[in-house]
C-alpha positions in Angstrom: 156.6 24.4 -30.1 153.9 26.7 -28.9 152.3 25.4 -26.3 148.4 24.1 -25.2 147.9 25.7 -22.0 145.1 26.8 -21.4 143.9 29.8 -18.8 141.7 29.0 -15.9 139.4 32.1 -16.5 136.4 30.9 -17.3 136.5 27.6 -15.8 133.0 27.0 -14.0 131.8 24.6 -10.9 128.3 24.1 -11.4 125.6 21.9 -8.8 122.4 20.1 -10.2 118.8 21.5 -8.4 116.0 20.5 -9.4 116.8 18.7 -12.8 119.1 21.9 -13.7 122.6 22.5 -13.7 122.9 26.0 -12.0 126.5 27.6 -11.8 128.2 28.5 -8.4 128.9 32.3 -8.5 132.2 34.2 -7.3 134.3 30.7 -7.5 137.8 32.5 -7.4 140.0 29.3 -7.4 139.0 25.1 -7.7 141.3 22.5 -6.1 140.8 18.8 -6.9 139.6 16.1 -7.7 142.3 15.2 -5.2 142.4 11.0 -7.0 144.2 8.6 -5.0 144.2 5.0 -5.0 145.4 2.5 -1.7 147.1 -0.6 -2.8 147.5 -3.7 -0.6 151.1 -5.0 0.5 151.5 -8.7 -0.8 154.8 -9.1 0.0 156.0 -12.6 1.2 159.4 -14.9 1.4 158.7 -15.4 -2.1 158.9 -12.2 -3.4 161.9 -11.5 -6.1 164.7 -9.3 -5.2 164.0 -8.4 -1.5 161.4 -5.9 -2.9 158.0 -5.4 -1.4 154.8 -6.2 -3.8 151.8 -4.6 -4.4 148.1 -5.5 -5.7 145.3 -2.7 -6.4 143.4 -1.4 -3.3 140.3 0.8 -3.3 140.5 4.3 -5.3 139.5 7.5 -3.9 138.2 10.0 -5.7 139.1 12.3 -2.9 137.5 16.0 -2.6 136.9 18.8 -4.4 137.7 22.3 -2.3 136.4 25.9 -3.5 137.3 29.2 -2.6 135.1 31.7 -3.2 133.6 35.5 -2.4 131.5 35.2 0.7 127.7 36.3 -1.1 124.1 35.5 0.8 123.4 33.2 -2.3 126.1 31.4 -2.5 126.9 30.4 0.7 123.3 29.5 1.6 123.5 27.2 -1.6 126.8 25.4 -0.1 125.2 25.4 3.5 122.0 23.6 2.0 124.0 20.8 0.3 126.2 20.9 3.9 122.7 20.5 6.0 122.0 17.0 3.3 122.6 13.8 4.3 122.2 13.1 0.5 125.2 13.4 -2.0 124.6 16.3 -4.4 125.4 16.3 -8.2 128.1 18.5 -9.1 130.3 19.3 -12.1 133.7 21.1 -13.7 133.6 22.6 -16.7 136.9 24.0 -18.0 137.1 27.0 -20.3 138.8 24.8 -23.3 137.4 24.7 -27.2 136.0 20.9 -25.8 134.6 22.3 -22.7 136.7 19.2 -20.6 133.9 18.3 -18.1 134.7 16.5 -14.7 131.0 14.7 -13.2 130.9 13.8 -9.7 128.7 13.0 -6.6 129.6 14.3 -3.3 129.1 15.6 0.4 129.9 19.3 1.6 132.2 18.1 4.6 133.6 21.1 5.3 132.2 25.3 5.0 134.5 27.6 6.9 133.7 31.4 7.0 136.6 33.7 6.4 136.0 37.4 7.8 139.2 39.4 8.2 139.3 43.4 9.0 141.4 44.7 5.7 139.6 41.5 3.4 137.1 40.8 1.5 134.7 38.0 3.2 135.6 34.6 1.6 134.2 30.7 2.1 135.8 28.0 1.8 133.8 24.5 0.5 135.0 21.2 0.4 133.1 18.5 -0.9 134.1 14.9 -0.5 133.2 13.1 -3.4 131.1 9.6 -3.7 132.0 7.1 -6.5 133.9 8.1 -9.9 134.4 11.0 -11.5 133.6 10.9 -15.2 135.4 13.0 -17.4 133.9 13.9 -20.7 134.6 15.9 -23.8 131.9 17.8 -25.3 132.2 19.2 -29.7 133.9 22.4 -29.7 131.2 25.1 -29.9 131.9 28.2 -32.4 131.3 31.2 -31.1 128.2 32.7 -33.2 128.7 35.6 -35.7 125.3 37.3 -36.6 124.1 38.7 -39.8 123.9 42.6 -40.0 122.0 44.8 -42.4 121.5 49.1 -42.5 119.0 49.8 -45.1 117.2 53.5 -46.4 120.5 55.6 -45.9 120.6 58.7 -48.1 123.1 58.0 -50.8 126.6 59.6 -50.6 126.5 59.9 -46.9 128.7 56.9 -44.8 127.5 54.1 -42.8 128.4 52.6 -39.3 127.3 49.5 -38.0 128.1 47.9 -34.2 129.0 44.2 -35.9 129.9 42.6 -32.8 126.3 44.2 -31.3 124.4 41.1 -31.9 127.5 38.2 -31.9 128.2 35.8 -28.9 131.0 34.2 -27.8 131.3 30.3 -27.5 130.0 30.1 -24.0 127.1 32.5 -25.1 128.1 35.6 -23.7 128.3 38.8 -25.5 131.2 39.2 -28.3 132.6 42.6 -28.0 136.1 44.3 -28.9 138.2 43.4 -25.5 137.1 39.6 -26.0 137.4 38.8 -29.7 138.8 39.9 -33.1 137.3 41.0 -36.6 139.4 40.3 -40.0 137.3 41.6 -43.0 136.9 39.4 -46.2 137.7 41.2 -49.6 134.8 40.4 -51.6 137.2 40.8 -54.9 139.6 38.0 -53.3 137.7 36.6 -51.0 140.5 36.8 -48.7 142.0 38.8 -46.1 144.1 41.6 -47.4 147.1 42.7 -45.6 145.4 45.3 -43.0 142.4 43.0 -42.1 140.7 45.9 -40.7 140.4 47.8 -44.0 139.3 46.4 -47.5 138.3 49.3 -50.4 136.3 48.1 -53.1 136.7 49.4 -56.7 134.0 51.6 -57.6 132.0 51.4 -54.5 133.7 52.6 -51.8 135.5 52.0 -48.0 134.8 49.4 -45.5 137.0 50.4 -42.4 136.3 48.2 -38.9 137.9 49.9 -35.8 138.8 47.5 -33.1 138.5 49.9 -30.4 134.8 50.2 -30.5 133.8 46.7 -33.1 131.9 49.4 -35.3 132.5 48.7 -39.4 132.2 51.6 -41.3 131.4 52.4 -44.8 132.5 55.3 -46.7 131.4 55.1 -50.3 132.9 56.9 -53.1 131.3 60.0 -55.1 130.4 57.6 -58.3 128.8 55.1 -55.8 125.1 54.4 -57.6 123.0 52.0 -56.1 124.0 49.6 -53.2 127.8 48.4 -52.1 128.4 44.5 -52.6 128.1 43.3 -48.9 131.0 42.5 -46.9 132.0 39.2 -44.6 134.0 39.0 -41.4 135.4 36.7 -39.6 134.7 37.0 -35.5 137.5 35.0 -33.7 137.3 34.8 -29.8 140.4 35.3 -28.2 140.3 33.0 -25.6 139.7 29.4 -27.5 141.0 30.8 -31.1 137.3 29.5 -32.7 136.0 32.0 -35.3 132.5 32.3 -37.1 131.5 34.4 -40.6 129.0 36.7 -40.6 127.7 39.2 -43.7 127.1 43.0 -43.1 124.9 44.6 -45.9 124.5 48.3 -46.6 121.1 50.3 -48.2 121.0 53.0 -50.0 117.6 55.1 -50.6 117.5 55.0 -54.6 117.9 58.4 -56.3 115.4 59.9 -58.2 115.9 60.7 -61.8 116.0 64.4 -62.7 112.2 65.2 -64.5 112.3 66.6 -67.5 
């Protein structure tokens, strides 16, 4: 059975200011909620079996601790919520198709500097946490593929077109060859054909996508007249397996007809 892990790249702590949810920069690992729960020792002559009994105590939600790159911003951020007497809004968001979001009040308890001679500076936070934590899932969010055109090319001549220029990942960062894939949709079949990076069209000519550089190509044949039929793709980011469509269309400048 393949399995469901799931990287923690991408995996985000953010703190509310001002109504917003701002992310903390140069988190390089997250360490909690630390749950526990205390339980309360009933145990009396009574009990069965010589065995001591238990009945539910208070929970603890326990503390979140970051470690992260030592930046003016950052650490002035985590001092400011340490100099509060008020509990601060923060939240987990894990890099999952669902976007698995941990919720939680809490205090910076703890902000120790880290300077060493052959290091990079580091901080460490740790936040105690108030209350619950509430754990939501959010939809899956596609990643978003984006329509593409190149129109008034001289006829006969081929055509290249950055596809993944204009598409964004799930999360809203820029698509681009190292982070997702590109399979190409035979308009004939409407399917993809063995190489998924290659699809020629009777009559019309070559699409050919190199994964290298996410530029589509298209290399029409001699008897080409007019305009190629326009081509889909399917953008699928690596890291969550979600994939969009998109269309790419081609132009030609129309060719004059010989005067008489």
């Amino acid at each position: 059975m393949a399995s469901n892990a799931i990287s923690g790249v991408g995996t985000k702590i953010y703190r509310k200011a001002a109504g917003e949810w701002l992310p903390m920069a140069e988190v390089n690992s997250i360490s909690g909620p630390g749950m526990s729960r205390e339980t309360i020792d009933v145990t009396s002559l009574d009990s069965n079996a010589g065995y001591r009994e238990f009945i539910s105590g208070i929970r603890d939600a326990g503390t979140v601790s970051l470690s992260m790159n030592f930046t003016h911003d950052t650490y002035s951020q985590a001092k400011a919520d340490f100099e509060s007497d008020v509990a601060n809004e923060y939240k987990i968001v894990v890099n999952n198709p669902t976007k698995t979001t941990l919720q939680f009040s809490g205090l910076v308890t703890e902000l120790p500097l880290n300077v060493e001679v052959a290091d990079k500076i580091s901080a460490d936070v740790t936040i105690k946490i108030s209350g619950a934590v509430t754990l939501t899932d959010g939809t899956p969010t596609n990643p978003t593929a984006t329509y593409d055109s190149s129109m008034g090319n001289t006829p006969g001549t081929s055509v290249s077109l950055d596809i993944l220029a204009n598409d964004l990942l799930a999360d809203g960062t820029a698509a681009n060859s190292s982070n997702s894939t590109v399979a190409l949709i035979d308009p004939a079949t409407n399917d993809i054909p063995v190489n998924p990076h290659e699809v020629t069209v009777a009559g019309e000519g070559t699409w050919t996508y190199d994964p290298d550089t996410g530029k589509l190509t298209f290399t029409p044949e001699t008897e080409l007249t007019g305009d190629p039929t326009s081509i889909d793709y399917i953008l699928t980011e690596i890291a969550t397996s979600l994939s969009a469509n998109a269309t790419v269309t081609i132009g030609y400048t129309s060719t004059p007809s010989p005067t008489e």
